[in-house]
C-alpha positions, 0 to 999 in steps of 0.5 A: 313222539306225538301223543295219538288223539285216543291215548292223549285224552286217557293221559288227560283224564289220568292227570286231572285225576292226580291234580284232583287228588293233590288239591285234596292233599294240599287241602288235608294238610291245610285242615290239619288231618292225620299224617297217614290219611295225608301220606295214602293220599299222597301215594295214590297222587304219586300212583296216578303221575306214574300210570300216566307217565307209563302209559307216554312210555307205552305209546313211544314204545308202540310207535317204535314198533310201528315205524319198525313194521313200516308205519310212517309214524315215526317212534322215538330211539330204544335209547329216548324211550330208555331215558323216559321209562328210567325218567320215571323210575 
């Protein structure tokens, strides 16, 4: 499966998003910050991995549906794209 140009930019943008968001976990704990303001912060890194994650799962899942309909784009099996979505369960 090969990431569209439009839904490969969107999954960038949401990963940069999560790496800014890490380094400012790293840099909390570093500067000794309380525990629930790091463990929110945490959360929202784990929140923005996961969308991104769904959304590679979504276009697999497009793609399939597409390859159905007679694109020449092929998708990935029903069986890869149940290992990824339950990779991220």
């Amino acid at each position: 499966m090969e990431l569209r140009t439009a839904d490969a930019a969107e999954i960038v943008r949401r990963l940069r998003r999560a790496h800014g968001q890490l380094a400012g976990v790293i840099s909390m704990i570093e500067s000794g910050r309380d525990c629930t303001e790091v463990v929110t912060q945490l959360a929202a890194t784990s929140r923005a991995l996961d969308r991104a994650g769904f959304k590679i799962v979504a276009c697999g899942m497009r793609q399939c549906l597409e390859a159905d309909a007679g694109s020449a784009e092929p998708g990935g099996t029903e069986a890869d794209l149940e290992r990824l979505f339950l990779a991220l369960a």
